[in-house]
N, C-alpha and C positions, 0 to 999 in steps of 0.2 A: 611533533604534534602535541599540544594543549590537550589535559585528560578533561575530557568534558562529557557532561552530564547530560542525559536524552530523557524523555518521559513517553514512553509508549501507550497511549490509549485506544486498546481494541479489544474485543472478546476472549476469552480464555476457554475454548475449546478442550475439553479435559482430554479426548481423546479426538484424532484425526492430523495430527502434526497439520497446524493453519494457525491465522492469527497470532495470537500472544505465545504459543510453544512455539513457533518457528522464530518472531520477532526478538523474545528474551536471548537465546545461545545465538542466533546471528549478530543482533548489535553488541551483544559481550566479546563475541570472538572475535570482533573489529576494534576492539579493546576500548570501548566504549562503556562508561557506566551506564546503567538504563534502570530506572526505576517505572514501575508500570500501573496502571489505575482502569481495571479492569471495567469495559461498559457491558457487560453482562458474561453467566457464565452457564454453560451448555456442555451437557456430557461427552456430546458427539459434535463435530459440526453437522450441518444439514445436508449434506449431497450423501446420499448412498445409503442413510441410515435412517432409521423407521421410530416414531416413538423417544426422539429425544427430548432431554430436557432443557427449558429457555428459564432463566432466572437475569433481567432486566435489574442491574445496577442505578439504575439515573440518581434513583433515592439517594445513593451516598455517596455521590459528589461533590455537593458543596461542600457537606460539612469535612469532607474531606482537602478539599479547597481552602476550606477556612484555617485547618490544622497547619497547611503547608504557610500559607500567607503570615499565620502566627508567628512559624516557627523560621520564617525570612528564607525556606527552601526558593530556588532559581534551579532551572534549566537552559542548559543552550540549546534545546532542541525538542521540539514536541511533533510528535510521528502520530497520523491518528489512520486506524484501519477499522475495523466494522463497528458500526456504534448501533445499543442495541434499540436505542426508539429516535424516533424526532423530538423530543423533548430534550435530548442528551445534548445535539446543537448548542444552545445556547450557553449551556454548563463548558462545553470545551471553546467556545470561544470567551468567558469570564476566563476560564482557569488561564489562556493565553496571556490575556490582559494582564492576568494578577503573579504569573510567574515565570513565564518566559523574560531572557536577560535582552534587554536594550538590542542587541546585534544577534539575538537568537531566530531561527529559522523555524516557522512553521511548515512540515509538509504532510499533506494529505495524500491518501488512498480511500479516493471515494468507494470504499468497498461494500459493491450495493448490487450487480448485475452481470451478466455471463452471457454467454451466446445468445443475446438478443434480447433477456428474459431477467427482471427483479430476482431477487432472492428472492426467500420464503419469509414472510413476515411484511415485506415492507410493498410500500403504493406510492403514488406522484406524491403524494401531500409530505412524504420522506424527502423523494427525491427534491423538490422545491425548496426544502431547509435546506438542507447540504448546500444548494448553493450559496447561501450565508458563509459556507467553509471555502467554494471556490472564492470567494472575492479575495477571503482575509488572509490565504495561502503562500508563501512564498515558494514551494511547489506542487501542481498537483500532478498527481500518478493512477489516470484512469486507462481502461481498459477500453477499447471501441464503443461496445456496448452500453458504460457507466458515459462514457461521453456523449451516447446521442441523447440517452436517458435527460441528462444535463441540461444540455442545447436542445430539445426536440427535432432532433436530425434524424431521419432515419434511416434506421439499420440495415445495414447491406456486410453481407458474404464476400463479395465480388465488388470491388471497387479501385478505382484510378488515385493519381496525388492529389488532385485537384480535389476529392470529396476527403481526403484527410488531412487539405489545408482548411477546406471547408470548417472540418470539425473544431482543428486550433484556432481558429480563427472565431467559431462563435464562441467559444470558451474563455476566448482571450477577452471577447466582448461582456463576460460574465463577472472580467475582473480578473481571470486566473495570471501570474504576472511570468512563471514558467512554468513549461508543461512538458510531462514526459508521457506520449501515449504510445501505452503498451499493444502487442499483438497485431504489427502492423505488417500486413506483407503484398509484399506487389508482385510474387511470382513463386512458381509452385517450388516446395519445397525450401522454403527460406522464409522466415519472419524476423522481423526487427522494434524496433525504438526510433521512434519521433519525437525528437527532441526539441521543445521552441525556447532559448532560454536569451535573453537580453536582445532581441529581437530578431535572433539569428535562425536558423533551423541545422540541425544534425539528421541524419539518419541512418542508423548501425542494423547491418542484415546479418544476419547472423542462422544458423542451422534450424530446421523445425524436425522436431521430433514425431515420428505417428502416435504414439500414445502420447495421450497426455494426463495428467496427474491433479488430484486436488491440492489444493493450496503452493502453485506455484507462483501466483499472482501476490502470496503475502512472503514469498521467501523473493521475492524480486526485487518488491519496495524493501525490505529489511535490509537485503546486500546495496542496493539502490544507496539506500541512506544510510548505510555504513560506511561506503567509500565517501559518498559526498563529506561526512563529518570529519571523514580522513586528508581533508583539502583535496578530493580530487574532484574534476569539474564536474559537468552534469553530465555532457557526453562520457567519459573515460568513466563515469558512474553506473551509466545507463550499460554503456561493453562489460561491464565488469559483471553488471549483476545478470545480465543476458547470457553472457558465457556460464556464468554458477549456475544457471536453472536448468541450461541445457546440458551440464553433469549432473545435476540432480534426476532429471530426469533415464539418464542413460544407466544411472546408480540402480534406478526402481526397474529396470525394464526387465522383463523373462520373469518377474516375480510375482505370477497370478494371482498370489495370497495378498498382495500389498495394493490394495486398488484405492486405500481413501489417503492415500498422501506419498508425498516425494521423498525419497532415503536423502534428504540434504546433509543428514552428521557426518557420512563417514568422507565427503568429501569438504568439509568444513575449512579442512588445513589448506586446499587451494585455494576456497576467498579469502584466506588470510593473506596469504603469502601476493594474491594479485592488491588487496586491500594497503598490506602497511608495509 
């Protein structure tokens, strides 16, 4: 494998292992260089924690943009996870334009919505930009929730294939050109990855855990697009990173104290070892 260069644009959550601290030591330990351009930085993440603080980056983007374009910086890979305003859209799809290589892959995580329900911060007039990200995508990595968001499909607990062909299906009409949708499960006690990629469909069922954990959804897409950059395909991407979270999570469990994020380090050396 060619050592190649990734550019991760998501939040820096100083405390809560999510976003950019989960994103930076997984794509490194897939031996990936990853250089990262922070869209805002927050003491805490938002789930659990009272009283945090949001500092919105948009401002220094460009000029940031502008240094890289000077100084002929390229990436083979731009990974984007929570971005912190709608105004940041159009800044990451310039910076694509202006630095992404000829055969580089854009993938997204529209990281916007959960069990039914926005984050905190954000409204439709959000969600409506991001779609500007599905079109320009060469994969997105939403969760059910981010996808009905998307499509104005709505949100169901309980549902059949046919309403999560549904959902690929308007997303594909959105433009998205492969799709990895997370948290998908058709029977109790197992969830998996639906996979749409080159017109085909995958779907990998894999174990569901009773707890569940913050920032498993950005340590997903991380191993997700760790393996992919390691030539492996979307599905055996999609197993790879489904298997990691579901040790991450087994890593965290009986540990009362640990409720805003997943112990992913100490099992690190196994997505290595499934990765390269």
């Amino acid at each position: 494998m060619s050592y190649k260069r990734i550019l991760s644009i998501q939040d820096v959550s100083c405390v809560g292992q999510c976003s950019m601290t989960v994103a930076l030591p997984i794509l490194s330990a897939c031996g990936i260089e990853t250089a990262i351009l922070p869209s805002a930085v927050l003491s805490t993440h938002t789930a659990g924690f009272t009283g945090f603080t949001v500092r919105d980056l948009a401002g220094d983007m460009p000029a940031i943009n502008e240094h890289w374009v000077k100084e002929g910086i390229k990436f083979d890979a731009i990974y984007t996870g929570y971005l912190g305003s709608k105004q940041q859209v159009d800044y990451v799809l310039n910076i694509c334009k202006t630095t992404l290589n000829e055969r580089g892959l854009f993938i997204v995580d529209p990281a916007m919505a959960d069990n039914g329900k926005l984050y905190y911060g954000f409204d439709m007039e959000y969600v409506n930009e991001n779609k500007k990200l599905v079109k320009a995508c060469d994969y997105l990595l939403p969760n059910i929730t981010e996808a009905c968001f998307l499509t104005g499909i709505e949100y169901k607990e309980v549902y059949d294939r046919e309403y999560i062909d549904n959902l690929v299906l308007a997303l594909r009409n959105l433009g998205a050109k492969n799709i990895v949708l997370t948290g998908v499960s058709f029977r109790e006690g197992k969830t998996g990855i639906m996979v749409y990629e080159n017109d085909n469909y995958n779907y990998y069922e894999h174990e569901k855990r009773e707890k569940s954990c913050h920032g498993t959804g950005d340590i997903y897409s991380s191993a997700f697009v760790g393996a992919l950059l390691n030539g492996k395909s979307a599905i055996q991407s999609a197993k790879i990173a489904g298997d990691y979270v579901v040790k991450c999570i087994k890593a965290t469990e009986g540990d009362s104290d640990h409720w805003y994020g997943a112990k992913f380090e100490p099992v690190l050396g196994e997505l290595i070892k499934e990765v390269r």
